[in-house]
Each structure stands twice: as structure tokens, then as C-alpha cells.
C-alpha positions in Angstrom: -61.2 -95.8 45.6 -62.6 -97.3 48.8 -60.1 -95.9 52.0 -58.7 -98.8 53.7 -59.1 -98.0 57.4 -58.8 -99.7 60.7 -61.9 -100.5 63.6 -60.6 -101.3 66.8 -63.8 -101.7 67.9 -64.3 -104.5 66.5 -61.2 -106.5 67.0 -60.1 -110.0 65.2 -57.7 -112.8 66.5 -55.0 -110.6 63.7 -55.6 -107.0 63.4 -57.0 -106.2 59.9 -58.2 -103.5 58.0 -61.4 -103.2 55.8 -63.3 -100.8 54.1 -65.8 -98.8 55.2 -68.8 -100.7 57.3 -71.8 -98.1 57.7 -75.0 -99.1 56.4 -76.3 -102.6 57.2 -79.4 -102.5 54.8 -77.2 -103.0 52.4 -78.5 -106.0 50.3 -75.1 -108.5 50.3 -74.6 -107.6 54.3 -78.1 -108.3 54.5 -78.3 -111.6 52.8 -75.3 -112.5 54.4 -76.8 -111.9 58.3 -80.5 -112.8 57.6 -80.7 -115.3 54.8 -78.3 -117.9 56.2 -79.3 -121.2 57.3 -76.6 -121.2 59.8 -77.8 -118.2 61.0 -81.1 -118.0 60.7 -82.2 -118.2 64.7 -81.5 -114.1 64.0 -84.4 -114.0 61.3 -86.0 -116.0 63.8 -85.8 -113.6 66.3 -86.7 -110.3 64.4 -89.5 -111.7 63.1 -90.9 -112.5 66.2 -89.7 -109.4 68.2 -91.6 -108.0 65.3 -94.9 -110.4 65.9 -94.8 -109.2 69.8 -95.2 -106.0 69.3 -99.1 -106.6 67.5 -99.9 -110.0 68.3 -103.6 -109.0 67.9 -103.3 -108.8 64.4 -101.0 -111.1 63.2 -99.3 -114.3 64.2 -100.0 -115.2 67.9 -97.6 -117.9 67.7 -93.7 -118.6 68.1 -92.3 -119.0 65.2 -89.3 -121.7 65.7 -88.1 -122.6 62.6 -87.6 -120.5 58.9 -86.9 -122.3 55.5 -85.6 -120.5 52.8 -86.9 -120.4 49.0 -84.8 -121.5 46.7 -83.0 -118.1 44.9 -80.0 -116.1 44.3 -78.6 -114.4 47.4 -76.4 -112.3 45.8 -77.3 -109.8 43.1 -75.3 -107.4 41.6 -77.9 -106.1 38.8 -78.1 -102.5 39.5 -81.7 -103.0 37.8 -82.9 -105.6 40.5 -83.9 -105.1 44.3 -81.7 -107.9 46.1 -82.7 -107.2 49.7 -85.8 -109.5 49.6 -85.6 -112.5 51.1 -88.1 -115.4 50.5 -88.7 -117.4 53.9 -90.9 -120.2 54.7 -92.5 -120.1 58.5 -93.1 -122.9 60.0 -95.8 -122.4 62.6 -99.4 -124.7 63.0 -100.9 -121.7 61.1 -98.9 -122.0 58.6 -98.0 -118.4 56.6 -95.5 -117.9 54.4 -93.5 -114.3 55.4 -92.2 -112.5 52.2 -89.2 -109.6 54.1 -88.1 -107.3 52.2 -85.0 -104.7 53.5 -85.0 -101.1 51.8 -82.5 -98.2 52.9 -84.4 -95.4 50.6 -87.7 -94.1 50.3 -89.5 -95.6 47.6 -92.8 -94.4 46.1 -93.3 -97.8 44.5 -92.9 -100.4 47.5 -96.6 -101.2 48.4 -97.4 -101.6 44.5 -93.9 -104.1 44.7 -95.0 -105.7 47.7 -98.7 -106.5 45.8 -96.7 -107.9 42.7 -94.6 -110.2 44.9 -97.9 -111.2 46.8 -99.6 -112.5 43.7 -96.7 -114.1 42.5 -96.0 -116.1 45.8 -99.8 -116.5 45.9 -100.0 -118.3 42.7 -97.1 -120.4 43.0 -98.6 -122.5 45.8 -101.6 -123.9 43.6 -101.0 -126.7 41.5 -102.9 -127.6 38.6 -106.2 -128.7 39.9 -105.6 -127.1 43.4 -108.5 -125.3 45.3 -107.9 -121.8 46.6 -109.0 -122.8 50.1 -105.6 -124.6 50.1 -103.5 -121.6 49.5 -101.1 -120.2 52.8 -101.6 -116.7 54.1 -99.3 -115.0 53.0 -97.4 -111.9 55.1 -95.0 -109.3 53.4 -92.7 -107.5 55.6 -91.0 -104.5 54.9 -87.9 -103.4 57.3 -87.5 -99.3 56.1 -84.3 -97.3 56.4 -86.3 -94.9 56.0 -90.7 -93.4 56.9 -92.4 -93.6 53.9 -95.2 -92.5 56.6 -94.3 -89.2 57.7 -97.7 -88.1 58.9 -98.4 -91.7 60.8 -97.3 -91.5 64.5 -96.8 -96.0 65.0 -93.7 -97.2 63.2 -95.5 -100.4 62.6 -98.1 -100.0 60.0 -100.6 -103.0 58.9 -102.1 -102.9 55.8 -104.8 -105.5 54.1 -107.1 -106.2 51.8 -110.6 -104.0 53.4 -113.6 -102.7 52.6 -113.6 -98.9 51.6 -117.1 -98.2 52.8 -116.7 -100.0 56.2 -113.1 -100.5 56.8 -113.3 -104.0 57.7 -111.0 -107.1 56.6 -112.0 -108.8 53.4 -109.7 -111.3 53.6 -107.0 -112.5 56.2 -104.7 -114.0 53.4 -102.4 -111.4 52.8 -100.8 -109.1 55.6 -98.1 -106.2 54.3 -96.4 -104.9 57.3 -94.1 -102.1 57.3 -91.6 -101.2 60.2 -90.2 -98.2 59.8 -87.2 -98.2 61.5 -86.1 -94.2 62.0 -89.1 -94.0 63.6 -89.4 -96.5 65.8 -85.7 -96.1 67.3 -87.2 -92.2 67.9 -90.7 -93.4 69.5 -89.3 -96.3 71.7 -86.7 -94.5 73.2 -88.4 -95.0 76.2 -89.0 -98.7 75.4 -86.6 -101.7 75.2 -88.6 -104.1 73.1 -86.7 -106.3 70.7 -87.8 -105.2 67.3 -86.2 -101.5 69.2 -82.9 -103.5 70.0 -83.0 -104.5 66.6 -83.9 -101.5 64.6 -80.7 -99.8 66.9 -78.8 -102.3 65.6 -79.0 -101.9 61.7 -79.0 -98.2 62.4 -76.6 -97.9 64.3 -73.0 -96.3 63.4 -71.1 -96.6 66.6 -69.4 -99.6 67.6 -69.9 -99.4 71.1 -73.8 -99.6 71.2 -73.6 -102.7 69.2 -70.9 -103.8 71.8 -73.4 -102.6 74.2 -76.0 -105.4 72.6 -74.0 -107.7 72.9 -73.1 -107.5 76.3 -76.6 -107.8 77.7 -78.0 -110.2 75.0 -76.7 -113.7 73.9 -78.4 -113.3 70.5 -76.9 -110.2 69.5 -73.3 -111.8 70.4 -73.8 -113.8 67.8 -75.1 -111.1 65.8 -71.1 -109.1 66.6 -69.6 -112.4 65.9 -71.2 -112.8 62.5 -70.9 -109.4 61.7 -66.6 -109.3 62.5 -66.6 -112.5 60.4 -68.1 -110.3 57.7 -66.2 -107.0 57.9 -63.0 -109.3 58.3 -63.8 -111.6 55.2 -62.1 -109.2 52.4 -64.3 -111.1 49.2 -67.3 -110.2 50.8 -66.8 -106.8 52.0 -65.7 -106.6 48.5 -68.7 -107.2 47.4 -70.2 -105.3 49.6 -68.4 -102.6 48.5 -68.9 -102.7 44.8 -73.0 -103.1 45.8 -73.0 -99.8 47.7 -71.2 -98.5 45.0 -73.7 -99.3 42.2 -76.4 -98.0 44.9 -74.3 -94.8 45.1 -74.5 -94.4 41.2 -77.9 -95.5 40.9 -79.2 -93.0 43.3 -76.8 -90.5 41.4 -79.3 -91.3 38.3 -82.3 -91.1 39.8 -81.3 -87.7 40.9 -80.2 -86.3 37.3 -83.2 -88.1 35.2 -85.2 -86.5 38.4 -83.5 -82.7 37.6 -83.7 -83.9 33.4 -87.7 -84.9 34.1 -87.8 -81.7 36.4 -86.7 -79.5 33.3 -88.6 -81.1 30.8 -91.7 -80.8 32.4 -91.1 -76.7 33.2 -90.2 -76.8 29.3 -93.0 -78.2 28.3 -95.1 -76.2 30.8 -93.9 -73.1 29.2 -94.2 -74.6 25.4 -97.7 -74.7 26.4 -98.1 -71.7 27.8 -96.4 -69.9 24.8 -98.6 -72.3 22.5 -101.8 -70.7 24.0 -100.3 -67.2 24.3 -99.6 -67.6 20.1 -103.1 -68.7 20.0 -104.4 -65.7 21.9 -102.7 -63.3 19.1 -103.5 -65.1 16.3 -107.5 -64.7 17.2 -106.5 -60.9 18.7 -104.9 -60.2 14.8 -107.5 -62.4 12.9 -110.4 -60.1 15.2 -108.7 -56.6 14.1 -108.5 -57.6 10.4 -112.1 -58.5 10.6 -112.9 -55.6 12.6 -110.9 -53.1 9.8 -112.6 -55.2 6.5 -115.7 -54.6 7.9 -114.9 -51.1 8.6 -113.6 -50.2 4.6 -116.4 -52.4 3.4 -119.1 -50.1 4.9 -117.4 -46.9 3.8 -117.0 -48.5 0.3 -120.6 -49.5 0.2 -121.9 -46.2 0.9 -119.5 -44.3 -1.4 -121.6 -46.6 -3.8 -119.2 -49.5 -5.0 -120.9 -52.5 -6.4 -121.1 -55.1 -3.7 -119.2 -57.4 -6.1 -116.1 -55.0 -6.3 -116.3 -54.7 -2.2 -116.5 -58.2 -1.8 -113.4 -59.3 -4.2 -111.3 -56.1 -2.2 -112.0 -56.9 1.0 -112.4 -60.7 1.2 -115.7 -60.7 3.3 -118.2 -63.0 2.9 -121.7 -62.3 1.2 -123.4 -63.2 4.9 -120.8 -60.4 6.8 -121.6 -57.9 3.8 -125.3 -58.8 4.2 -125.1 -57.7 8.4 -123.8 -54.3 7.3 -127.0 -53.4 5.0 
């Protein structure tokens, strides 16, 4: 059961209570902010607060417009990652920008984000198309959470180079990762926009979003948007059930990891007691040898046919042969 409580802080034209509000990567609140076409001048403006800050290696441009592919919004399959969003820029370069939003750390993103790449790549030529024709394509990944630990940037370009030299192959695809701890922690000292922003979808405190708002039009909008949302009850509903199905999912993960955990030590010492059997076995099988060898010889020269020796003691004409 999801406590009911009030948040004066954010105050409607009727006082109302909702459920708890405290993670905006969450993929419904996320949809609802970013993949909006009434809404979309804020996708507009992270994605070029997010250009500003490396203009050198990406789009130099303003981007001024976003169109949005055509797809689900809302998904409530536990099995599928909801939080990407398909947009369309429309700049004189023309890329298409791929965004993805993702509140945990996930080993498997960049191998996601190269899946999603080809697919987008390959949807763009028609039959009989030239692959000169094809849009750049840019994936952008907005992280809860550093998947980058031992990088000190928050922004992290990555593309297609060349091993030996380290230079770019190909300027058609662009994955770009923001990672958004980090770069609240770094530009402390900054107040770039793609900071403002990252504060914002951090943030858990009212009044620094209030504090946003006060000093930048945009991010008014932002509030308003977001009170619309925390005071609509069918979508905070279902933005309750999704971090609930999150909640259990990660619950999962975390028991098949223990379950994996044990299995693996299980079958770690399976082995080990495997080749510790082993070790006896050829320790015992040695010592019998080492003892049929020893009654052969005495047998032998107590002057027992080789025949009789041979049938008691099971050795082998060849080992009866080396004791001559």
C-alpha cells in the first residue's frame, strides 16, 4: 500500500494529496515530461544544454524543433525498458537523437544502445536505397547513476574508432552518456544547463526545484507540468504501479544474483571435490600397484611360476617382466 501524503510545496488551485513523488527517471514521469508534443521545447532544451557543453564533437547547431517516432509511451511490461524515447531532430545536419533515461546501473546499456543503433540505422533505407543516404545517428543516455566510476567528465563520447590509432572511423553514429550523479558533484562550481537540469531530476526537495523556477522561465514550465502530474491521480497511479514493478524487479535481480552467487560457489566446490576424488583414486590405484608389485617379487623369488604370480596378483606380463 502506497501512503497517501500531502506536499505543500507544491501547491494546486484545491489542496490534494498523492502518493509518493521521488524519483523522476521513472519511465511513465519521464514519458509524460519529455515525450510530449506539447511539451517538447523541454527535450528541446536538454538536448541542447547537453550539445553546449561539447560542441566540438557533436552537433554545433540549435536544435529548434523534435518530432517524435511513432511508439508506445507507456509500458508496463516489467520485461521491457520504457524510458527510451525515439526523437527526430530537425537541424540542416540532419541526425536522428535516440535518448534513453536509466535510474540503475546496467552492465548491458552500451551493447543496448548498439542494438538500437542498427535497428534505427536500418530502418531509414528503403529497398534500393544507398547507404550514403542514411542520417547520423546519436544515442543519448541520461544515467541515474556512473557506470564510469574511474572516468573523472560526466559526459562520455563514445564512437566507432580505430584500436591501433584511436581515430574516428565513421561520424554516423555518436553514443553519449551523461552521467548525472556525477556531473551535479563536478559542476558544483558551474551553472550550465545540462547542471540545472541533472539537479532537477535528482533532486528530492521541493524548494530547489522552486528555486529553478524562480530564475528560469523554462523550468516554470517544467513545475507546472510536473504539479499537473503529481496532481493527476490516473497517472501518478501509474506511476506508482511502474515503480512498483521496478521495485520487484530489482528484488529479482538481487535473489537470482544471491541464487547464481550460490550456485557458482557450489559448483566451485563440486569441482574442487571432483578433483580432490580424483587425486585419491590415483593415490589408492598407486599403493595397490606399489603393494602387487611388492608380493609379486617376494613370490617370484620364493620360486612360484610366473603364471601363478600373475593370476594372484593381477600384474601384467610387461610389469612382471621390469621385476626380472
Amino acid at each position: 500500500m502506497v501512503k497517501l501524503m500531502p506536499n505543500p510545496a507544491l501547491p494546486s488551485a484545491a489542496p490534494v494529496k498523492i502518493r509518493k513523488f521521488d524519483n523522476r527517471f521513472n519511465d511513465v514521469f519521464v514519458k509524460f515530461l519529455f515525450a510530449n508534443e506539447k511539451q517538447k521545447e523541454f527535450l528541446i532544451d536538454l538536448l541542447n544544454a547537453i550539445f553546449d557543453e561539447r560542441k566540438q564533437l557533436c552537433i554545433t547547431e540549435r536544435i529548434t524543433d523534435v518530432t517524435y517516432a511513432d511508439r508506445e509511451l507507456v509500458s508496463l511490461n516489467i520485461n521491457e525498458k520504457g524510458a527510451r524515447l525515439d526523437v527526430y531532430v530537425k537541424t540542416s545536419q540532419g541526425q536522428i537523437i535516440d535518448v534513453e533515461f536509466q535510474s540503475k546501473v546496467d552492465e548491458s546499456i552500451i551493447t543496448r544502445d548498439l542494438f538500437y543503433f542498427g535497428k534505427m540505422f536500418g530502418a531509414q533505407l528503403h529497398q534500393g536505397a544507398s547507404y550514403d543516404q542514411a542520417l547520423p545517428i546519436i544515442v543519448i543516455d541520461v544515467l541515474k547513476e556512473n557506470i564510469f566510476p574511474e572516468d573523472e567528465d560526466y559526459i562520455t563520447f563514445a564512437g566507432l574508432t580505430n584500436l591501433l590509432t584511436g581515430k574516428l572511423v565513421t561520424k554516423l553514429e555518436y553514443i553519449i552518456f551523461i552521467e548525472a550523479r556525477k556531473c551535479v558533484m563536478l559542476g558544483e562550481s558551474k551553472n550550465t544547463r545540462l547542471i540545472m537540469w541533472m539537479n532537477y531530476l535528482l533532486s528530492k526537495s521541493d524548494q530547489v526545484i522552486e528555486a529553478l523556477a524562480k530564475k528560469d522561465s523554462i523550468f516554470q514550465k517544467v513545475l507546472d507540468a510536473e504539479r499537473n502530474f503529481r496532481g493527476d491521480t490516473k497517472m501518478m497511479d501509474i506511476y506508482s504501479i511502474n515503480e512498483s514493478l521496478h521495485s520487484v524487479n530489482e528484488t529479482l535481480n538481487i535473489k537470482v544474483n544471491s541464487l547464481e552467487n550460490k550456485n557458482a560457489l557450489l559448483e566451485s566446490e563440486k569441482a574442487s571435490l571432483e578433483s580432490e576424488n580424483a587425486s585419491l583414486k590415483q593415490e589408492v590405484a598407486k599403493a595397490k600397484l606399489e603393494e602387487a608389485l611388492k608380493n609379486a617379487k617376494n613370490m617370484l623369488a620364493k620360486g612360484l611360476p610366473r603364471s601363478l604370480v600373475k593370476e594372484i596378483t593381477e600384474l601384467s606380463d610387461s610389469q612382471l617382466a621390469a621385476l626380472s
